[in-house]
DRENDO-1510 file (C-alpha; in Angstrom, 1 decimal, always signed):
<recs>
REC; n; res; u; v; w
REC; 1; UNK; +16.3; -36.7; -45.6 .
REC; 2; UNK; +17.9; -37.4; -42.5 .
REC; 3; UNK; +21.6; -35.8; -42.7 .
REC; 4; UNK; +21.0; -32.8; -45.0 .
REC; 5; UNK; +18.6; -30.1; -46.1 .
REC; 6; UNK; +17.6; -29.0; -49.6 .
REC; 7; UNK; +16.4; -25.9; -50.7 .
REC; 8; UNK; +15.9; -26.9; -54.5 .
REC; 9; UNK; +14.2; -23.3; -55.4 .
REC; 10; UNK; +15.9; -21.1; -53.1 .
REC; 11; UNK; +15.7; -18.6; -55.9 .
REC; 12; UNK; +15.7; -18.9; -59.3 .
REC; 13; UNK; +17.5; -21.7; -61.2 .
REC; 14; UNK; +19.6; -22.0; -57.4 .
REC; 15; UNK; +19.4; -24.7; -55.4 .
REC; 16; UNK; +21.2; -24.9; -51.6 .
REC; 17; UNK; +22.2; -28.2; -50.3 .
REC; 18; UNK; +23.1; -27.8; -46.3 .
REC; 19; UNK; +24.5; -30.7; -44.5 .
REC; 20; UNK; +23.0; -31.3; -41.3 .
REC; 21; UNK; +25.1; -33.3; -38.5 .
REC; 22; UNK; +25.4; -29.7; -36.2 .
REC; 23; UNK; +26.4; -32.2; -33.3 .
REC; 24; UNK; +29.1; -34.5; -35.1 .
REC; 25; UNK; +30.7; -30.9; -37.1 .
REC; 26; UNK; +28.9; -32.6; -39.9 .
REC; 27; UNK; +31.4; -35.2; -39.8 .
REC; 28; UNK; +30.7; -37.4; -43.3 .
REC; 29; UNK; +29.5; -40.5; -42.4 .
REC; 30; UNK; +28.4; -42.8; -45.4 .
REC; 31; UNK; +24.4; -42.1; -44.8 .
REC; 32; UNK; +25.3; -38.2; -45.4 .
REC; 33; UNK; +27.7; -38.8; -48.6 .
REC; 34; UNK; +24.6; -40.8; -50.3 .
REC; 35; UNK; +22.1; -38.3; -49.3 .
REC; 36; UNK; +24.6; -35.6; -50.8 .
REC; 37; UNK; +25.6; -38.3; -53.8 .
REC; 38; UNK; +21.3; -38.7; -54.3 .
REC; 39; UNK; +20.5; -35.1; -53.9 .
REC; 40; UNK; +23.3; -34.0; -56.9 .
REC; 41; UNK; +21.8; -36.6; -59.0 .
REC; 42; UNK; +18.0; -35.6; -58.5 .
REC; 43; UNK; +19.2; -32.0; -59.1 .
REC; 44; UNK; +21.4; -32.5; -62.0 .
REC; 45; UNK; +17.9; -33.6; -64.0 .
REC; 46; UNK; +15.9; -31.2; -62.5 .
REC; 47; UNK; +15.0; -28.0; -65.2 .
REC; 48; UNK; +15.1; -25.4; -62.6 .
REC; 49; UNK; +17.8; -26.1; -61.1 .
REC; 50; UNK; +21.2; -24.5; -63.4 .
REC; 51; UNK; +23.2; -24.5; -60.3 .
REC; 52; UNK; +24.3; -25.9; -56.6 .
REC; 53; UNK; +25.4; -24.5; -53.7 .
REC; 54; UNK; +27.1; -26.8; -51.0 .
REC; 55; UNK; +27.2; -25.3; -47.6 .
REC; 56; UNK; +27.3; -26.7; -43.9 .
REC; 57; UNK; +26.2; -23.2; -42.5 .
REC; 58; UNK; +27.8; -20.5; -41.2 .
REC; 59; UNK; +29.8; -22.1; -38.2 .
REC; 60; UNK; +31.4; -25.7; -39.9 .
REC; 61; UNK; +31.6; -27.1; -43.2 .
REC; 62; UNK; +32.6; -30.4; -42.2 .
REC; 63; UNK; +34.9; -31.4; -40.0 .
REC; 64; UNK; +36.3; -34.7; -41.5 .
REC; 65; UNK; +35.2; -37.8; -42.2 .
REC; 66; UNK; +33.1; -39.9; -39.0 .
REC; 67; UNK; +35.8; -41.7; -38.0 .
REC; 68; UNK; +33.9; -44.4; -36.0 .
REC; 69; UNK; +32.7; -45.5; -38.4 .
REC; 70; UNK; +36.2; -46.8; -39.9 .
REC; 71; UNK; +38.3; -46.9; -36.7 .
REC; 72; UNK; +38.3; -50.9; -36.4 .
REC; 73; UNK; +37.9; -51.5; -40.2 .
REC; 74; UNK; +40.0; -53.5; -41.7 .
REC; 75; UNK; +41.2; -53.3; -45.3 .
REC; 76; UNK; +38.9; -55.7; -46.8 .
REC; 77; UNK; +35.8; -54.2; -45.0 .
REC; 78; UNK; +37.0; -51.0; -46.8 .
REC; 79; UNK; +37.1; -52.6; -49.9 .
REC; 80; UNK; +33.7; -54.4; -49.5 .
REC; 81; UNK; +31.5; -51.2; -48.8 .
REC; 82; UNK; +33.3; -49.5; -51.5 .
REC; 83; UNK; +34.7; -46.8; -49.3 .
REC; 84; UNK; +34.3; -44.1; -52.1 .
REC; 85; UNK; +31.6; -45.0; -54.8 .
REC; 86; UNK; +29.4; -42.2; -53.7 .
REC; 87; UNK; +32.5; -39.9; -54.1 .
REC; 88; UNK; +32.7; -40.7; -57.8 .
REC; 89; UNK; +29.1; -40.2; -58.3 .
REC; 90; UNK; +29.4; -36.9; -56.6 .
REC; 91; UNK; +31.9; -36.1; -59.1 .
REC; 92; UNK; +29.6; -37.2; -61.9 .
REC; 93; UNK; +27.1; -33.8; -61.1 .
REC; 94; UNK; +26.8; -32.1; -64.8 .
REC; 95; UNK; +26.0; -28.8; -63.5 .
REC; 96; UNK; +28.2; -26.7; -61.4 .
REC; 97; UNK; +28.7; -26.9; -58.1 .
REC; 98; UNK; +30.2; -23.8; -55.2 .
REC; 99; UNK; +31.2; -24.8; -52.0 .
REC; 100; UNK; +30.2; -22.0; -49.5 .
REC; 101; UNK; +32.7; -23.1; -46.8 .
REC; 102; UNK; +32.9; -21.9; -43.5 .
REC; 103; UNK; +34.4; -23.0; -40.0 .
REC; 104; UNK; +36.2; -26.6; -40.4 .
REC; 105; UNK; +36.8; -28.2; -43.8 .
REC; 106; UNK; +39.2; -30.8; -42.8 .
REC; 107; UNK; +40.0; -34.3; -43.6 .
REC; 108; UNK; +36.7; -35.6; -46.2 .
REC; 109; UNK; +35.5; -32.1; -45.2 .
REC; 110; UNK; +38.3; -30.3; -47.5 .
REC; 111; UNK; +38.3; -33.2; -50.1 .
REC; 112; UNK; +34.1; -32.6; -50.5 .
REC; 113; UNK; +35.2; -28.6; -51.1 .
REC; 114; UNK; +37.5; -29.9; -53.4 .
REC; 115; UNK; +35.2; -31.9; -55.2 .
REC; 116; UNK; +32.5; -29.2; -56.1 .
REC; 117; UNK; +34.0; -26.6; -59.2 .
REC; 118; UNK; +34.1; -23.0; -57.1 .
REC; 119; UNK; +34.6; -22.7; -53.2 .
REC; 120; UNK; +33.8; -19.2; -51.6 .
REC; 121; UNK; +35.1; -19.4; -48.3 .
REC; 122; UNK; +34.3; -17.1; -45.0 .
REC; 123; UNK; +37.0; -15.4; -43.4 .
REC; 124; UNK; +36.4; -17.9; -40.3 .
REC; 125; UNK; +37.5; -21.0; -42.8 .
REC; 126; UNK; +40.1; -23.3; -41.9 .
REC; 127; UNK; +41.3; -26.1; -44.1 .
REC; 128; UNK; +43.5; -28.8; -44.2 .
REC; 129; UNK; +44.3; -32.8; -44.8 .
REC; 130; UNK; +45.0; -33.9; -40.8 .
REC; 131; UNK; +44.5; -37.9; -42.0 .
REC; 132; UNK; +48.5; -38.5; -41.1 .
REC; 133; UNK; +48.2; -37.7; -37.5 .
REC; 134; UNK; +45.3; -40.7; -37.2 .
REC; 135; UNK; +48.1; -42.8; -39.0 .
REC; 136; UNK; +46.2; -42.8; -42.1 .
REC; 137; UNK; +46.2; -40.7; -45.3 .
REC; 138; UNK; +43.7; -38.8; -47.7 .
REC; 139; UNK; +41.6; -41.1; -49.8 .
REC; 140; UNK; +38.8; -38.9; -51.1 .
REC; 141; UNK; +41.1; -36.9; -53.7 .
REC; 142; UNK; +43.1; -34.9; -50.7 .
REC; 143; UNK; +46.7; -35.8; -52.4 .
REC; 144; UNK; +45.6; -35.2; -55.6 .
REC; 145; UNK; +43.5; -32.1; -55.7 .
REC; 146; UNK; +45.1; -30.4; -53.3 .
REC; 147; UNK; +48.4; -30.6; -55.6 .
REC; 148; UNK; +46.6; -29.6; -58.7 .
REC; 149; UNK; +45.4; -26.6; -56.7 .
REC; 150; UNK; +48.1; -25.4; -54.4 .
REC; 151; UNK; +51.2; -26.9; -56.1 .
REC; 152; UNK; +53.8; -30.3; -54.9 .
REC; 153; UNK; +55.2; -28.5; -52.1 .
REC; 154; UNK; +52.9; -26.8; -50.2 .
REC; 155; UNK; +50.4; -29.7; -50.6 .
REC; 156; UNK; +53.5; -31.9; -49.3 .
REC; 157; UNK; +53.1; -30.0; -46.4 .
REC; 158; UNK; +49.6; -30.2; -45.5 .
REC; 159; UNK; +49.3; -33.9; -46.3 .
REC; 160; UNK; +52.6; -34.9; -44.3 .
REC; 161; UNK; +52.0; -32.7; -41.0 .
REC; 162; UNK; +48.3; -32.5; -40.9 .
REC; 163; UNK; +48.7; -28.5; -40.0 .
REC; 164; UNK; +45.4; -26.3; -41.2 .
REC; 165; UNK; +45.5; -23.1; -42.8 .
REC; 166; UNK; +43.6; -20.4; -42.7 .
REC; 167; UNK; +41.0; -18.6; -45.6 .
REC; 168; UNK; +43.7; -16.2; -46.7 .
REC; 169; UNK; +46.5; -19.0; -47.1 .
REC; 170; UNK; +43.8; -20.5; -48.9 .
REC; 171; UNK; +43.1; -18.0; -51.3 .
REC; 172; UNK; +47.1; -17.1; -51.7 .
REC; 173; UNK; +47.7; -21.5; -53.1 .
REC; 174; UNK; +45.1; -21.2; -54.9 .
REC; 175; UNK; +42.7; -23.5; -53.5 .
REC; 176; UNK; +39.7; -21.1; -53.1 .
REC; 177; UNK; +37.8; -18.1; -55.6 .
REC; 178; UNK; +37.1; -15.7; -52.9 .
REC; 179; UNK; +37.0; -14.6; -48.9 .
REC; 180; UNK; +33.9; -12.9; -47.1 .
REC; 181; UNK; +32.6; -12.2; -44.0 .
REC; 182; UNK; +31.2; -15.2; -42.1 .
REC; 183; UNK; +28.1; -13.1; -42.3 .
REC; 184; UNK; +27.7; -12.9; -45.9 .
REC; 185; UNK; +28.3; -15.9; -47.1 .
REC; 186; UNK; +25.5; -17.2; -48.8 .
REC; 187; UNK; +24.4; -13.8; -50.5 .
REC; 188; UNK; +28.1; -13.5; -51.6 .
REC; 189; UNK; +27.9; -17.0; -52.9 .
REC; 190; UNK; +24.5; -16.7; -54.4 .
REC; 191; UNK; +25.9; -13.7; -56.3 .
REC; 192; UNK; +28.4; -16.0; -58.0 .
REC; 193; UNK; +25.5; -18.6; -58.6 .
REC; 194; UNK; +23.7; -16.2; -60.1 .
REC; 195; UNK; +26.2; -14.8; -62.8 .
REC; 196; UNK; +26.8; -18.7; -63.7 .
REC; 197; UNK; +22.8; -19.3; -63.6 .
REC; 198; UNK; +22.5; -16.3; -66.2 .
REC; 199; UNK; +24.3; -18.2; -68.8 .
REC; 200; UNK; +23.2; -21.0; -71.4 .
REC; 201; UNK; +22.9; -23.9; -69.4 .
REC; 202; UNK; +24.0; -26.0; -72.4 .
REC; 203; UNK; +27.3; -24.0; -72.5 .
REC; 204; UNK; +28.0; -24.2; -68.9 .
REC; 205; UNK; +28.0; -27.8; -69.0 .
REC; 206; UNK; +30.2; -28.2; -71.5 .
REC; 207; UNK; +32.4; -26.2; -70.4 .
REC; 208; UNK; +32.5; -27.2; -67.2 .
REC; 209; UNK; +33.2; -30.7; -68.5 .
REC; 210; UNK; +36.1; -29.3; -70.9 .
REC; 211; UNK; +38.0; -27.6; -67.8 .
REC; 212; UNK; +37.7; -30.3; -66.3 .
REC; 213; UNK; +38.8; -32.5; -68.7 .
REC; 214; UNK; +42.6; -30.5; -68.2 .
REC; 215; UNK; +43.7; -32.3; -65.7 .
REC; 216; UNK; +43.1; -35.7; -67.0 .
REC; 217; UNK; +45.0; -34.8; -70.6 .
REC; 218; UNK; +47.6; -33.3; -72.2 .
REC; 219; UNK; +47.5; -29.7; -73.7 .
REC; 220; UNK; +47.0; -31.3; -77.2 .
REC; 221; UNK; +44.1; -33.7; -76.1 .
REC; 222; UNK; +42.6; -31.0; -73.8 .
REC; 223; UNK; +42.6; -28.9; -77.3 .
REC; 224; UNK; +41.1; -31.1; -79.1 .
REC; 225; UNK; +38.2; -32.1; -76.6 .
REC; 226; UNK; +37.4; -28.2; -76.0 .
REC; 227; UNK; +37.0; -27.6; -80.0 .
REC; 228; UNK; +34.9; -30.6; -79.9 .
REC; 229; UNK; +32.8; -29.1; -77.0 .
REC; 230; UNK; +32.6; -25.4; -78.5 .
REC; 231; UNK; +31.8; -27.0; -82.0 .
REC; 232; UNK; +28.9; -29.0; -80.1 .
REC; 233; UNK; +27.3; -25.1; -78.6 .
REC; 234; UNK; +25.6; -24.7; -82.3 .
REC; 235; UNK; +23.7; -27.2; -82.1 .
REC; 236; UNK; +22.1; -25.6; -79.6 .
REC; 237; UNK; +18.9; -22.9; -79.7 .
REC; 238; UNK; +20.8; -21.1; -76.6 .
REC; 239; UNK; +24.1; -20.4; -79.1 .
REC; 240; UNK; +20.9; -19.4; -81.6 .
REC; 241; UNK; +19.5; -17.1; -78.9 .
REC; 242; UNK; +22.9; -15.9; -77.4 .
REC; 243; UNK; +24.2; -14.2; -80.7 .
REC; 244; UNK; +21.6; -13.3; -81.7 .
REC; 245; UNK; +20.3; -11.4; -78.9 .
REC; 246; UNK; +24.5; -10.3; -79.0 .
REC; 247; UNK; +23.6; -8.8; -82.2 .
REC; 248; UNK; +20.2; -7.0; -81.3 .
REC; 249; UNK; +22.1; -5.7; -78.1 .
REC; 250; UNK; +19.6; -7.2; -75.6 .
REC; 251; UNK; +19.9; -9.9; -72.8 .
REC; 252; UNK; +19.6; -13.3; -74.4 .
REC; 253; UNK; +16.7; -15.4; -72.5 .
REC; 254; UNK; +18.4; -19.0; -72.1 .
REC; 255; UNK; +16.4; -22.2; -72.4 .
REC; 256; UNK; +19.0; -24.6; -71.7 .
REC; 257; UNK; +18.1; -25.9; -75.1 .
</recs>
């Protein structure tokens, strides 16, 4: 892999995606987003893997999207690569995904954030939709996300000036789970991976799917697709397991069966 590097058994049942463009601020160039788009797909079958961090290291996330590559495209070009396929297969990933953001996530950079399920951020993060001052706008999710998480006006703001904010104005809209030192990011994000990898991996899926599943229905459908999902746990020998271990007061041992 040319653009990222993959640590599929960093520990147990973790595995660390890191993009790898330290001299472009990991800008997201198509090449990286099908690495990243591959990568989720090989780990969403693999056993071992129950979930995924996304990181760009300690000093950027990613910086935007690699604007020479779309600086004298025209609309149709756009339309021929299919700008954002890779996007919707990133969105695809079964298993849940943490952003471990630091430095830059701006532009593509905040929208790929967006797109994973939990972002724990350092307290050197910066995000923000800048698009409008290249005469463009977001295209990867930025208008839409970003509302859903921070609300119509402040998301207004951020998508019509272009202005960053920092960690803590982050965490205040909404947008993020948590701040740590730059320092401690990983092991503070691996902490949280590792409460979510403790669980039955059946039961995280689906209910990853059914909170998701929110904001694309109304309460009454959203209802209705979570009973469906929670009925759908017992057919599964990690419901059988979970209970029971419940009612022998030990730790349940999770197959993901």
């Amino acid at each position: 892999m040319q653009f990222i590097k993959v640590n599929p058994q960093h520990e147990k049942f973790i595995a660390v995606i890191e993009l790898n463009r330290p001299k472009e601020l990991n800008a997201l160039n198509r090449e990286l987003m099908l690495e990243i788009r591959d990568t989720l797909r090989e780990l969403d079958e693999d056993d071992n893997v129950r979930v995924i961090i996304l990181t760009g290291g300690q000093k950027v996330f990613a910086a935007g999207a690699d604007i020479k590559q779309m600086a004298s495209a025209t609309a149709i070009d756009m339309l021929n690569i299919d700008q954002f396929s890779t996007w919707d297969g990133i969105k695809k990933t079964k298993k849940p995904i943490i952003a471990a953001v630091s430095g830059f996530a701006l532009g593509g950079g905040c929208e790929l954030a967006m797109t994973c399920d939990m972002i724990v951020a350092s307290d050197t993060a910066k995000f923000g939709q800048p698009e409008i001052k290249i005469g463009t706008m977001p295209g990867a999710g930025g208008t839409q996300r970003l509302t859903r998480a921070m609300g119509k006006v402040q998301a207004m703001e951020l998508v019509l000036t272009g202005k960053f904010i920092s960690a803590e104005e982050a965490l205040a809209g909404g947008l993020i789970n948590k701040i740590v030192p730059v320092e401690l990011l990983l092991d503070e994000t691996l902490k949280l991976a590792r409460l979510i990898a403790a669980q039955s991996p059946v039961a995280v899926k689906l209910a990853k799917e059914a909170v998701n599943n929110a904001f694309n229905s109304t309460l009454d459908e959203g209802l209705i697709f979570e009973r469906k999902n929670f009925y759908l746990t017992f057919a599964s020998a990690d419901q059988k397991e979970g209970m029971a271990a419940f009612v022998e007061k030990r730790v349940p041992d999770f197959k993901g069966k």
